[in-house]
Structure formats: structure tokens, C-alpha cells
PyMOL CGO cylinders between C-alpha atoms (Angstrom):
from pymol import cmd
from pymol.cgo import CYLINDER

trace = [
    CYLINDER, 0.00, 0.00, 0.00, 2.83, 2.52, 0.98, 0.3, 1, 1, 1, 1, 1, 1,
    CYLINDER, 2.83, 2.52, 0.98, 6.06, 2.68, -1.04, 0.3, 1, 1, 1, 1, 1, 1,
    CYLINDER, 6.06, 2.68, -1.04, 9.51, 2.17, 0.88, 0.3, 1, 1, 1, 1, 1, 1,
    CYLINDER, 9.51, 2.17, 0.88, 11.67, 4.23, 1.58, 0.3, 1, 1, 1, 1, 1, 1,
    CYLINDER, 11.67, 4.23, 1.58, 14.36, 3.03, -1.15, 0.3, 1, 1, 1, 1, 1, 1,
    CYLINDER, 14.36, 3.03, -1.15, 11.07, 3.62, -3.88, 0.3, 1, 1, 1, 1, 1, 1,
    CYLINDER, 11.07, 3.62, -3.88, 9.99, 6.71, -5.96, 0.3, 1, 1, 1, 1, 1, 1,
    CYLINDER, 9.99, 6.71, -5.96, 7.87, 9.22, -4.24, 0.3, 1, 1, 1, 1, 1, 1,
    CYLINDER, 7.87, 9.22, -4.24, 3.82, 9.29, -5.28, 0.3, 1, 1, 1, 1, 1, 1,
    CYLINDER, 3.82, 9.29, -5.28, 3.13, 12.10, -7.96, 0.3, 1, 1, 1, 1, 1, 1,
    CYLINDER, 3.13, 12.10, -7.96, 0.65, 14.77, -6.66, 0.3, 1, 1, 1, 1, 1, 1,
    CYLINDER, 0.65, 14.77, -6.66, -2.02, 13.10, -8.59, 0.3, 1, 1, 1, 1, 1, 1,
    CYLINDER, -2.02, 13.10, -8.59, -1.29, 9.97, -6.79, 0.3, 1, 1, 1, 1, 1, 1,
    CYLINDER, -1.29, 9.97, -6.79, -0.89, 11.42, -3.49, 0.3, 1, 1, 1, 1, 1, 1,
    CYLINDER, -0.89, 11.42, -3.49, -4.40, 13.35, -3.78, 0.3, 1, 1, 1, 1, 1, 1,
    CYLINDER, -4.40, 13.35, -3.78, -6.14, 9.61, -4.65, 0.3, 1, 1, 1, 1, 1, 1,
    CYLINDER, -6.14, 9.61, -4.65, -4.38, 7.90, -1.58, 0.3, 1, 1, 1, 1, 1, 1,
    CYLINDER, -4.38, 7.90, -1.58, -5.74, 10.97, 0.71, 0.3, 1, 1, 1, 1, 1, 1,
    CYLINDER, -5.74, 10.97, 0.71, -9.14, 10.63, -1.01, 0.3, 1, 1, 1, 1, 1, 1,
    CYLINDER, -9.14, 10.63, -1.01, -9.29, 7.07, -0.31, 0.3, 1, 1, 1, 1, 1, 1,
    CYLINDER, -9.29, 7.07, -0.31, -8.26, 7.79, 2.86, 0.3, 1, 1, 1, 1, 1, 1,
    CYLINDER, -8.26, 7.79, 2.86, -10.85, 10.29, 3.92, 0.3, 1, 1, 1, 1, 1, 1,
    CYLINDER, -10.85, 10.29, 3.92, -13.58, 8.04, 1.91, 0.3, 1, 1, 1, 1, 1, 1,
    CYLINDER, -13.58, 8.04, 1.91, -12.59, 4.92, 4.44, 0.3, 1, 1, 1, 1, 1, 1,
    CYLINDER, -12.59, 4.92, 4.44, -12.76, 7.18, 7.50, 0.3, 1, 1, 1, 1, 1, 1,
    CYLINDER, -12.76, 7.18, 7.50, -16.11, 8.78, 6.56, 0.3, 1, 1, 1, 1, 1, 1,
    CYLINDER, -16.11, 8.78, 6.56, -17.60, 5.49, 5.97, 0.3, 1, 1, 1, 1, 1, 1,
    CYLINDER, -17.60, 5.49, 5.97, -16.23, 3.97, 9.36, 0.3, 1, 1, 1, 1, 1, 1,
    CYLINDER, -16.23, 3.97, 9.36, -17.68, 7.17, 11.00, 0.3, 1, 1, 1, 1, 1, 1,
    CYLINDER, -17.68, 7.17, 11.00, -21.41, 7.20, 9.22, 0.3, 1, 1, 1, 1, 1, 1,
    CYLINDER, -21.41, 7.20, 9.22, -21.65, 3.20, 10.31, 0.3, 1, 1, 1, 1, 1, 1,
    CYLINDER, -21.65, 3.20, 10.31, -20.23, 3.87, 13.89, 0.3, 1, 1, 1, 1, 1, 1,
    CYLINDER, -20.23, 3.87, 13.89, -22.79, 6.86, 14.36, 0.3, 1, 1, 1, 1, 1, 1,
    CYLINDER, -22.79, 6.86, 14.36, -25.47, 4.70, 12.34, 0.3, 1, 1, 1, 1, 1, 1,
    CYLINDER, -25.47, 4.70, 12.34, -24.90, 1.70, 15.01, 0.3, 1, 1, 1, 1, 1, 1,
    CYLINDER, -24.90, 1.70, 15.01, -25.59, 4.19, 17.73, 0.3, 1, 1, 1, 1, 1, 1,
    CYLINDER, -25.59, 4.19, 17.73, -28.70, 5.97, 16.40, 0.3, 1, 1, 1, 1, 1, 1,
    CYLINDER, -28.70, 5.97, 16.40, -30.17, 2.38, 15.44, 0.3, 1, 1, 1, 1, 1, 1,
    CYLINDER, -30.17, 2.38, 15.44, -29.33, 1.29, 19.04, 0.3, 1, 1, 1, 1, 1, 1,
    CYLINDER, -29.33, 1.29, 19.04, -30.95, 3.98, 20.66, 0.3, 1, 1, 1, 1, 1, 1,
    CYLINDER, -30.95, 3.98, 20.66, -34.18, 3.84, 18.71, 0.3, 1, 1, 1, 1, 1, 1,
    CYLINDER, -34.18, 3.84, 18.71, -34.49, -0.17, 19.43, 0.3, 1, 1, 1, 1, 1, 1,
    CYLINDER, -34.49, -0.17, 19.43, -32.96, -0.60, 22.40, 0.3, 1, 1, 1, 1, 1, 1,
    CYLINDER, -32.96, -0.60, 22.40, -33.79, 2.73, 24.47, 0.3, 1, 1, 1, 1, 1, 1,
    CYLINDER, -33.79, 2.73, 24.47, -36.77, 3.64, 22.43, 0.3, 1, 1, 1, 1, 1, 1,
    CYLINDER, -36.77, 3.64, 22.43, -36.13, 6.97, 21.95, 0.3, 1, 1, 1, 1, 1, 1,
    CYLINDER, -36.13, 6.97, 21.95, -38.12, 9.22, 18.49, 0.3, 1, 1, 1, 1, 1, 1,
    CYLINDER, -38.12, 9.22, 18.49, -35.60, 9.92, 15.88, 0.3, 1, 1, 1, 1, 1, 1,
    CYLINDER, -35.60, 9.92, 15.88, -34.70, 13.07, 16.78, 0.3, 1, 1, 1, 1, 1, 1,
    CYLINDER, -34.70, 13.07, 16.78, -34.45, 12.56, 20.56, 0.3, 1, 1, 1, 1, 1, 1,
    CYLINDER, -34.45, 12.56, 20.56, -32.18, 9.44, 19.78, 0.3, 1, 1, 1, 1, 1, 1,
    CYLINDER, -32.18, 9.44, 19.78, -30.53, 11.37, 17.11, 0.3, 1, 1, 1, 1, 1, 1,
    CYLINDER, -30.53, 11.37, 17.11, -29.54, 14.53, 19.11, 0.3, 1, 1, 1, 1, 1, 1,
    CYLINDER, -29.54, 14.53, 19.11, -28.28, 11.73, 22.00, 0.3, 1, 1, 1, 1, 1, 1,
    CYLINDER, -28.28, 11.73, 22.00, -26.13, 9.63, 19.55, 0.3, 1, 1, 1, 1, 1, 1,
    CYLINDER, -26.13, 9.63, 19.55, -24.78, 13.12, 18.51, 0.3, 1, 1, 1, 1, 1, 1,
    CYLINDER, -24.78, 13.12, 18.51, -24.04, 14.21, 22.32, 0.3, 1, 1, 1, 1, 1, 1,
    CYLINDER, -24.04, 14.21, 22.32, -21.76, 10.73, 22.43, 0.3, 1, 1, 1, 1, 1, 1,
    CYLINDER, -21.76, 10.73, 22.43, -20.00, 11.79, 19.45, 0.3, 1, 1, 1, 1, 1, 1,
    CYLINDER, -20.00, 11.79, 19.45, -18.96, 15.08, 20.53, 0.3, 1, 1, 1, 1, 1, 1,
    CYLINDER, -18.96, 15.08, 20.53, -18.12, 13.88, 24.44, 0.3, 1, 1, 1, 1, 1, 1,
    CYLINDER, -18.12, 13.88, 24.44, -20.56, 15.67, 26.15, 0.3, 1, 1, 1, 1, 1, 1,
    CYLINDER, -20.56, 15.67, 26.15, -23.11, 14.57, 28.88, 0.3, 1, 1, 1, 1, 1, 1,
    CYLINDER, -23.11, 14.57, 28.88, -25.56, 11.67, 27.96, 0.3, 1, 1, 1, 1, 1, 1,
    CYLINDER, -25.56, 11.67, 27.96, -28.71, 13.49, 27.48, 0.3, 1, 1, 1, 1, 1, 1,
    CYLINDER, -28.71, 13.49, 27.48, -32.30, 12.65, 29.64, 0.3, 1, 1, 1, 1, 1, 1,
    CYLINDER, -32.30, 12.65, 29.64, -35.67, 13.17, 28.51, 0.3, 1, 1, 1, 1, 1, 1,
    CYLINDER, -35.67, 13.17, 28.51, -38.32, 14.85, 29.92, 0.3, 1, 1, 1, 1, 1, 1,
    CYLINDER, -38.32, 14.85, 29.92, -42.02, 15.28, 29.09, 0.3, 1, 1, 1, 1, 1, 1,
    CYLINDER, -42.02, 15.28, 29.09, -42.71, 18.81, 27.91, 0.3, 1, 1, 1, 1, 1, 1,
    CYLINDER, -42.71, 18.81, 27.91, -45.48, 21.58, 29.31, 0.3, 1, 1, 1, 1, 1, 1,
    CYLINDER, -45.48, 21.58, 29.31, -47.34, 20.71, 25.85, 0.3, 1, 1, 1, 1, 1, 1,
    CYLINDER, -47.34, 20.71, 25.85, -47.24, 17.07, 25.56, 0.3, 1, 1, 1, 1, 1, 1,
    CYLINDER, -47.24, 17.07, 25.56, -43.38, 17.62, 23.78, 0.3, 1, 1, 1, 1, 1, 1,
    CYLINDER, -43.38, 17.62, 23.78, -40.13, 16.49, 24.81, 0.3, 1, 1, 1, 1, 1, 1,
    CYLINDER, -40.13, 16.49, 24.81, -36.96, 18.16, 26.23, 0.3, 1, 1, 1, 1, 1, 1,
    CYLINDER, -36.96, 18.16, 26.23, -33.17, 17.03, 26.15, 0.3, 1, 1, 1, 1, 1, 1,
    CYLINDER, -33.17, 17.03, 26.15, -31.39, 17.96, 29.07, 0.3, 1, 1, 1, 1, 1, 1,
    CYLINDER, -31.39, 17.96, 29.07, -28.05, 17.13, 30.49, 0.3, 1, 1, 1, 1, 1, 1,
    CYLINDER, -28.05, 17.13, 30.49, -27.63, 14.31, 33.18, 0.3, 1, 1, 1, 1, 1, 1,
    CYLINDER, -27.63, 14.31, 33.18, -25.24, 15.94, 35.58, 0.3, 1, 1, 1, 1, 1, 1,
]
cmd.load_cgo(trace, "trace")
């Protein structure tokens, strides 16, 4: 996959495709790790898409998990678990 150190370096060109390919492989891994989450929390915890989906996102960025709370008006709220 890489070339040695003895071997030609990569044309630009070449270089560019490696980092694309690169960047493709760590967006995929990313969109199924995420993916995995959101599915879990809509099966497993039972959570609407968007409650599960702004929870999964909380995970990702390493803040608090989130609770949820009836709203005044039947809605629901996100809140930090302290």
C-alpha cells in the first residue's frame, strides 16, 4: 500500500487519490459507527428519531448523555444528566 523508503515518491495526482481514499474509508467507518448508535438507541432505548438522534450526537462530541423529559405541551426536552 505505501512505497519504501528506497522507492519513488507518489506524484501529486497519486498522493491526492491515496488521501481521497483515505478520507472516503474514514467517513464510511464514522457514518456506520454513528449509524450503530442511532439504530441502538431507537431499538434498544426507544427513543423518536430526533431525541435518539440529538443523543447519539451528544456521544460523538463527548458531552453529557442526554435525559428526557415530558414537555409543558405534551413535547419532549433534552437535558443534560449531571
Amino acid at each position: 500500500m505505501y512505497e519504501h523508503r528506497g522507492q519513488r515518491l507518489l506524484s501529486r495526482v497519486e498522493f491526492a487519490q491515496r488521501v481521497f481514499s483515505h478520507f472516503l474509508l474514514a467517513s464510511v467507518a464514522l457514518s456506520l459507527a454513528l449509524g450503530m448508535g442511532v439504530i441502538g438507541y431507537h431499538f434498544i432505548a426507544k427513543l423518536g428519531w430526533v431525541l435518539f438522534a440529538a443523543a447519539a450526537n451528544a456521544i460523538v462530541k463527548r458531552q453529557l448523555p442526554c435525559r428526557v423529559s415530558s414537555g409543558a405541551w405534551g413535547g419532549s426536552q433534552l437535558s443534560s444528566v449531571l
